[in-house]
N, C-alpha and C positions, 0 to 999 in steps of 0.2 A: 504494500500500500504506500501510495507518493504521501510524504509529510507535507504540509499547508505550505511551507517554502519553495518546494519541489513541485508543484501542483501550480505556483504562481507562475514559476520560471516556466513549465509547461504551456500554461496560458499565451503566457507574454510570447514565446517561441511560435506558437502557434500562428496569432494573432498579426505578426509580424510578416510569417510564411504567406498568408491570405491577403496581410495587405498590400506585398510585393507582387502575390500573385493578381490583385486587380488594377493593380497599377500596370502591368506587362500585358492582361490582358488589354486594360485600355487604351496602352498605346498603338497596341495591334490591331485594334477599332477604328481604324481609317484613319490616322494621326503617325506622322513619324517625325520623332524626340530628335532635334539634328546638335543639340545640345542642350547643358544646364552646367548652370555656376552656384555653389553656395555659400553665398553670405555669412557673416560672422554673428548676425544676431537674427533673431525674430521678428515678429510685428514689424513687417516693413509695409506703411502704405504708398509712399512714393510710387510712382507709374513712371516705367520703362520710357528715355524717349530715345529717339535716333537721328542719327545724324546723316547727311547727304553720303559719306566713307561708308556708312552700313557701321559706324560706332554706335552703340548702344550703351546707354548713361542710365544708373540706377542709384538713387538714394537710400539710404539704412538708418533703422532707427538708432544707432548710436553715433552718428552724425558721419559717415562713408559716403563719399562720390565715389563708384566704381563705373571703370570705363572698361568696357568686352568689347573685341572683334568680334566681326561679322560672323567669324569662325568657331567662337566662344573662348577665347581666350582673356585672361585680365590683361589688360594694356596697364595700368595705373591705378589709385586708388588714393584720394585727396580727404585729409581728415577736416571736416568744420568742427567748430565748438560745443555743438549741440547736436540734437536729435534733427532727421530731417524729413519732415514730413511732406515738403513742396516738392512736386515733380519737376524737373529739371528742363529744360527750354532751352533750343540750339539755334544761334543765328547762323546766319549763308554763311559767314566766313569761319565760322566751328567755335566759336564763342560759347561756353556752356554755363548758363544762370541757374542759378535756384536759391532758397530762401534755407534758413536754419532755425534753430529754437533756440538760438546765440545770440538772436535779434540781429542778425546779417541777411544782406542779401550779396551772395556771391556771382563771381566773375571767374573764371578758370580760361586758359589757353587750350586748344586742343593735349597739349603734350602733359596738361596735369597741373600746368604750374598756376599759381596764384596771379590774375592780372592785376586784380583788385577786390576790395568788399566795402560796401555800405551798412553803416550802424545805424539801425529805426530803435526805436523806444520799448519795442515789443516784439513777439516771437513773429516769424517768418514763415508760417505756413503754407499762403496760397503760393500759386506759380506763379509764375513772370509772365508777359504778353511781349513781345516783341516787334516794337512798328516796321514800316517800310525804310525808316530813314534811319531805323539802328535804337532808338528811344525805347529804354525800357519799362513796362509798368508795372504796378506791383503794390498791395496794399498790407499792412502788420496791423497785428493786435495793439499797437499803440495806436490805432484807431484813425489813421491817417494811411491815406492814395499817396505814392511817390510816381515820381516820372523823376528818371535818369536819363544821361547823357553815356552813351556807348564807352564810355572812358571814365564811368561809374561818378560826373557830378550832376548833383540836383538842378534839377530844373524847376520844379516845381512841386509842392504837396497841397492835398486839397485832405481837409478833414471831417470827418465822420463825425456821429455822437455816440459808436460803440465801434469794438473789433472790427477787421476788414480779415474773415477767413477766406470768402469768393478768391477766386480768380479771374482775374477779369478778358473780356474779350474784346477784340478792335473791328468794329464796324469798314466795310468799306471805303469810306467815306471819312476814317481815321475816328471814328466817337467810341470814348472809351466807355466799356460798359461792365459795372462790378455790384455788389451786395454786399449787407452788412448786416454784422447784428444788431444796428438800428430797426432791422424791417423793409430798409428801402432798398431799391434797385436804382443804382445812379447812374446818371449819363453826362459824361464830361464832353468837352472840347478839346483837341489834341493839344492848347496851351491852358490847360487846369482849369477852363470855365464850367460851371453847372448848364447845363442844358435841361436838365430836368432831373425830377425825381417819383418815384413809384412806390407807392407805400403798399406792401402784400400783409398778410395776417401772419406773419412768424420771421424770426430768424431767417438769415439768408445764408448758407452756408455753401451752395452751387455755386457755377460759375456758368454764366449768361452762355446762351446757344445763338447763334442768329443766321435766319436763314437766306435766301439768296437773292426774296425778294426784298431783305431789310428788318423782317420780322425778328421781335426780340423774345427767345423762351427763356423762364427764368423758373425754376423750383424753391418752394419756401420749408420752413421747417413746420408748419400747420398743414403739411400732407398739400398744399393747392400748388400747381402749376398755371404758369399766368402766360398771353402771346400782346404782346404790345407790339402796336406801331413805332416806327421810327420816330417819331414824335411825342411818343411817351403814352399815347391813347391806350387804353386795352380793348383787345380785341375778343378776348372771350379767358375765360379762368375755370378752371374742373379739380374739384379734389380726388386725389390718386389714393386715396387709402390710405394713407401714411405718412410718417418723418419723412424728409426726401433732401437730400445735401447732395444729390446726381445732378449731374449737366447732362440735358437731353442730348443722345447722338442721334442726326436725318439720314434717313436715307434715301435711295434715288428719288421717292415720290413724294417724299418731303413730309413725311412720317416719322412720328416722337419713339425714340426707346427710351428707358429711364427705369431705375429702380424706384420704389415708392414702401416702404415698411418693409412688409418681406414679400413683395412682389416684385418682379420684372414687369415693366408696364410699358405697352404700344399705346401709343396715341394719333388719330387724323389732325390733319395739320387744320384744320380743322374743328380742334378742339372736341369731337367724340374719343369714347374710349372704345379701343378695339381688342384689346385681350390683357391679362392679366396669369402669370404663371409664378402661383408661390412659391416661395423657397423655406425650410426649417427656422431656418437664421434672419435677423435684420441682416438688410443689403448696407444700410448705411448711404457712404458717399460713393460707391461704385457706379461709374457707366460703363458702358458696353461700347462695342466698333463694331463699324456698318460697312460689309464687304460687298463688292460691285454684284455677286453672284446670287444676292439679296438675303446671305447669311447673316444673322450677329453673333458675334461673341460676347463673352460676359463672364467673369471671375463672381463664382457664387463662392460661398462661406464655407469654410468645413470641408475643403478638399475636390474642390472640380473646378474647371474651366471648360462650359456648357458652350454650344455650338444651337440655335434655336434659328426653324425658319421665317418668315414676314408673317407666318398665324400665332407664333410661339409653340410649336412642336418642335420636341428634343429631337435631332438629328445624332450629333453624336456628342462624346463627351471627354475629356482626358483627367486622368486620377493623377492629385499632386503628393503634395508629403505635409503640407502645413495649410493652414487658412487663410486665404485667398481675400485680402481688403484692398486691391489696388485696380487701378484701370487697366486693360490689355494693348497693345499696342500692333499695328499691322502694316507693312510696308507694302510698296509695289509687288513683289512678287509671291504674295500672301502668305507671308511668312506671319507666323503671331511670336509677339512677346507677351510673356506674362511674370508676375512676382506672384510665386506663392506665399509671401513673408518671411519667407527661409530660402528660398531657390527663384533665380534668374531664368524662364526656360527661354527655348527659340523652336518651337510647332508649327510644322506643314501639315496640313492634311493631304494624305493619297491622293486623292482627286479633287475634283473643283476649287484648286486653290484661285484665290482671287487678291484684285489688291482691295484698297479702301471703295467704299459708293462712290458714283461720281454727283455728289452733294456739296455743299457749302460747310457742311459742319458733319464729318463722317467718324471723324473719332474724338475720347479726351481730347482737349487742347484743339480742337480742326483738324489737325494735320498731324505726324508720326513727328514731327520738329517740337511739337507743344508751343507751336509761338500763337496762341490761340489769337490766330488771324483768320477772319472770314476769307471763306479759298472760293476763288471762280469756277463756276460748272462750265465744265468745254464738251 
């Protein structure tokens, strides 16, 4: 007879066998694994982004910028101060931003090294936005919008009456667009003017979507998602069921994905709702990417990175090793990046691989760069 020690080891042996084993099985489920890196800590939410080389930049919750090839290899690895919760933002000339909980917002060279950092008042969590002219924007828990000069000096700060966690997004037309947890959604001038503001019924924790014709989504923390005119009007507002800190991703027909409580939620651009697929877990702040093939993906909770079609039916699925809080990321040759919190991967599926929708706002951040710039539909 196994003693209670012996009987645990068993288990755990067991347990481990089965989870290897669905893990192998899933990656043989139409997914092939073409790497993975793992990280020195856990609970990582930062979201993968990438750079024009096929460099892939990932933050860590004990404050690591890790730079991988294309290949999966680490190229470098840049200590900040703090914990990094802001996903990292690549301009054209391989310039990599991102915020810290050191109350910085960093600048790095492609080769790793320090260009420069800006000290705000408070932690650093949302992304950066990155204009056309190099301007970077960026909002901190000291409750104040910065705009920088590519060579890390102020231009200009506009402030809030609470946090700035959003991220903000840059309208066509250069109008910056962010949330706060004032409640408002604000829309600046590309030199720090108010253009207006949008008061929703909660917490702003998202970060603005906008679509192609100008239209602004924004999700609030009272479950309602809002579509505002470019002029600040609304157009229609729908509660999702839930907490919602997701930035809606469009896809080709200009249709909402978005987490909402512990749903995955499709929305008509249109403001109907079209389907709803729960999950065990709160999704939190996760969005999804919207591939040309009319796939999404989406990092659900608790060990998967689900593949769902334009009904919300599972297609297929891939078994990670830890819990899955970050956005996915997908390039031209539909390759997916994902952070299980503990592991870097890089997933093809077998077939129909795709790149991004061709949409205005097709993943986190617009675009696989994160410089959440509204992108032209061609």
């Amino acid at each position: 007879m196994r003693s209670h020690k012996s009987n645990l080891s068993w288990l755990l042996a067991a347990w481990l066998c089965l989870g290897a084993g669905l893990t192998q099985a899933a990656e043989g489920n139409g997914w092939e694994k073409l790497w993975s890196v793992t990280l020195p800590d856990h609970y990582n939410e930062s979201s993968p982004a990438l750079a024009p080389d096929g460099t892939v930049y990932q933050g860590s919750f004990y404050g690591w910028l890790f730079a991988v090839t294309h290949e999966g290899k680490v190229k470098w690895k840049f200590k900040a101060g703090a914990e990094i919760r802001s996903s990292p933002a690549v301009a054209p000339d391989g310039t990599i931003y991102f915020g810290s909980r050191d109350r910085k917002l960093y600048a790095l060279n492609p080769d790793g090294k320090l260009k420069w950092s800006f000290k705000t008042g408070g932690w650093v969590d949302a992304s950066p936005a990155i204009a056309v002219d190099g301007t970077v924007y960026f909002g901190s828990w000291d409750n104040n919008f910065y705009a920088l000069t590519a060579d890390g000096k102020l231009k200009w700060q506009f402030a809030t009456s609470n946090l700035i966690y959003s991220s903000p997004a840059i309208g066509a037309d250069g109008t910056l667009y962010f949330g706060s947890h004032d409640k408002n959604l604000y829309a600046l001038t590309p030199d720090g003017k108010l253009k207006w503001k949008f008061i929703t019924g909660g917490q702003v924790d998202a970060s603005p979507t906008i679509a192609a014709d100008g239209t602004i989504y924004i999700s609030a923390n009272d479950g309602s998602c809002h579509a505002l005119r470019p002029d600040g009007t609304e157009l229609w507002h729908l509660h999702t069921g839930g907490y919602s800190g997701s930035s809606p991703v469009l896809n080709g027909d200009g249709n909402l994905f978005l987490t909402a409580g512990i749903n995955f939620t499709s929305l008509s651009h249109e403001g109907k709702m079209r389907w709803q697929l729960p999950s065990e877990f709160p999704l939190d702040n996760i969005s999804g990417a919207s591939a040309a093939n009319g796939l999404i993906y989406v990092s659900f909770p608790w060990q998967h990175l689900g593949t769902l079609d334009d009904t919300g039916k599972w297609k297929r699925e891939f078994r990670t090793d830890s819990d899955s809080m970050s956005s996915p990321n997908l390039d031209a040759s539909g390759v997916i990046y994902a952070c299980d919190g503990f592991i870097l991967y890089a997933l093809k599926p077998l077939t129909n691989a795709a790149p991004p929708a061709k949409s205005s706002w097709p993943l986190w951040r617009a675009d696989a760069q994160h410089t959440g710039r509204v992108q032209t539909v061609k």
